[in-house]
C-alpha positions as CSV (number, residue, x, y, z in Angstrom):
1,X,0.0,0.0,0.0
2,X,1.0,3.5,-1.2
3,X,0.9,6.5,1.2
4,X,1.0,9.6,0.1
5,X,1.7,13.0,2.8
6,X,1.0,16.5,2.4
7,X,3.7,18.6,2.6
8,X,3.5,21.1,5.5
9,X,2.0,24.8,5.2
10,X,4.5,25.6,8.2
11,X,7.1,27.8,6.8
12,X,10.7,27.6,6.3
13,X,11.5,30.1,9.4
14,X,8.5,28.5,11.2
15,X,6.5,32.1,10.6
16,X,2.6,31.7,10.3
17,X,1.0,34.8,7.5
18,X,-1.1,36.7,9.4
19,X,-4.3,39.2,8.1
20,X,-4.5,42.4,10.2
21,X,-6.8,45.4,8.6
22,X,-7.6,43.2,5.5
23,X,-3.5,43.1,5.4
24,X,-1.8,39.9,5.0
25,X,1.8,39.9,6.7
26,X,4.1,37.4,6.8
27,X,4.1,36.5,10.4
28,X,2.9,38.0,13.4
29,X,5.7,39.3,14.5
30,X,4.8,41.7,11.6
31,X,1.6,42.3,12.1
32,X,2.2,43.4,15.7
33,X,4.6,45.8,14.8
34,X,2.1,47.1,12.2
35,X,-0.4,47.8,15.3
36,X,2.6,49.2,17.0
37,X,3.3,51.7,13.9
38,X,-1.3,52.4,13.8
39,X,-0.4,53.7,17.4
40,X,2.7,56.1,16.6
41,X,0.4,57.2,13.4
42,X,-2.5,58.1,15.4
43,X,-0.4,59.8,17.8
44,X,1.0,62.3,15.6
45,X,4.5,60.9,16.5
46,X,4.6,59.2,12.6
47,X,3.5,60.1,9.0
48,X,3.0,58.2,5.8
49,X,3.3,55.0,7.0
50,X,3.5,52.9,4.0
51,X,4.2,48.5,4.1
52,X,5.4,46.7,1.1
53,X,7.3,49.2,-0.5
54,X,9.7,48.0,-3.6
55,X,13.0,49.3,-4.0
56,X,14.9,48.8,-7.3
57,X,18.6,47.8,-6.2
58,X,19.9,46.9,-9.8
59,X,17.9,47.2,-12.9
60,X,17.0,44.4,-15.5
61,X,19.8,43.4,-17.8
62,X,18.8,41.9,-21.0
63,X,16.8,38.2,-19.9
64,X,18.1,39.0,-16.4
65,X,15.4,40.1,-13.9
66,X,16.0,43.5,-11.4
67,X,16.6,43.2,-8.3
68,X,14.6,44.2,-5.5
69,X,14.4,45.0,-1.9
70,X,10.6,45.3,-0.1
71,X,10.9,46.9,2.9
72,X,8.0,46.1,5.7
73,X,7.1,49.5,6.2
74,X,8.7,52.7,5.5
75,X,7.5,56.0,7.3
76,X,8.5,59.5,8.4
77,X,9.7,60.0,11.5
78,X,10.9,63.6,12.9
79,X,10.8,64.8,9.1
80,X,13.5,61.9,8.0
81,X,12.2,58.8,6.1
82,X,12.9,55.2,8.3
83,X,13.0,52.0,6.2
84,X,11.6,49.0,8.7
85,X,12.5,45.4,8.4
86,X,10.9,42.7,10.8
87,X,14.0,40.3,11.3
88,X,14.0,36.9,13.1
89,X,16.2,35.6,11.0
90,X,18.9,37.4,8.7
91,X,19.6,35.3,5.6
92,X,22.7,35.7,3.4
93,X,20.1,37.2,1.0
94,X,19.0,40.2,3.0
95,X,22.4,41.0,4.1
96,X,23.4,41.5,1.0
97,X,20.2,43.6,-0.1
98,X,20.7,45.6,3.6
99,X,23.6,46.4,2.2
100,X,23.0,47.3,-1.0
101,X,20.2,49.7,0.1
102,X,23.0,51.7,2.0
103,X,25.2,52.4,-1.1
104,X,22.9,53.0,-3.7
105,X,19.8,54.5,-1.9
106,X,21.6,55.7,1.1
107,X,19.2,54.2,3.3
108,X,19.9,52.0,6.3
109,X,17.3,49.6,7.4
110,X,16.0,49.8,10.9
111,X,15.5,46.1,12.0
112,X,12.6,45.1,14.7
């Protein structure tokens, strides 16, 4: 007799997407820190909050796609733009594209 198993919908980094304001995040983690930001917006303390926000790090080249970084959230903060990543793991990846972001854009990413 053949058994067959479905694969697990646990994720690689064990993170569970969560829907918060008819916004899907990709783990709570996230999502709390999105209620965290709500608070600091209503407050006056933050403007133009903003998640998902796509940052072009190095253009297409012929059949080869862009690259991209997509910060979490980016808002204004005491009139100077902050770039937000929720970390709770750092892959090799998104060091390199932390990086990156800091020589071309000139932005550093705040990590929660």
């Amino acid at each position: 007799m053949i058994r067959l198993y479905a694969k697990s919908t646990s994720s690689k980094y064990k993170n569970r997407k969560t829907v918060l304001n008819g916004i899907t995040f990709d783990s709570q983690r996230e999502a709390n820190r999105y209620s965290e930001l709500l608070v600091l917006l209503r407050g006056g303390l933050i403007t133009g909050l903003k998640t998902q926000v796509k940052y072009e790090l190095l253009p297409k080249q012929g059949k080869v796609q862009a690259v991209s970084y997509k910060a979490d959230f980016v808002y204004e903060e005491n009139g100077k733009t902050i770039v937000e990543d929720v970390k709770g793991f750092k892959t090799k990846e998104y060091i390199l594209k932390k990086k990156m972001m800091l020589y071309f854009h000139g932005i550093e990413i705040k990590e929660i």
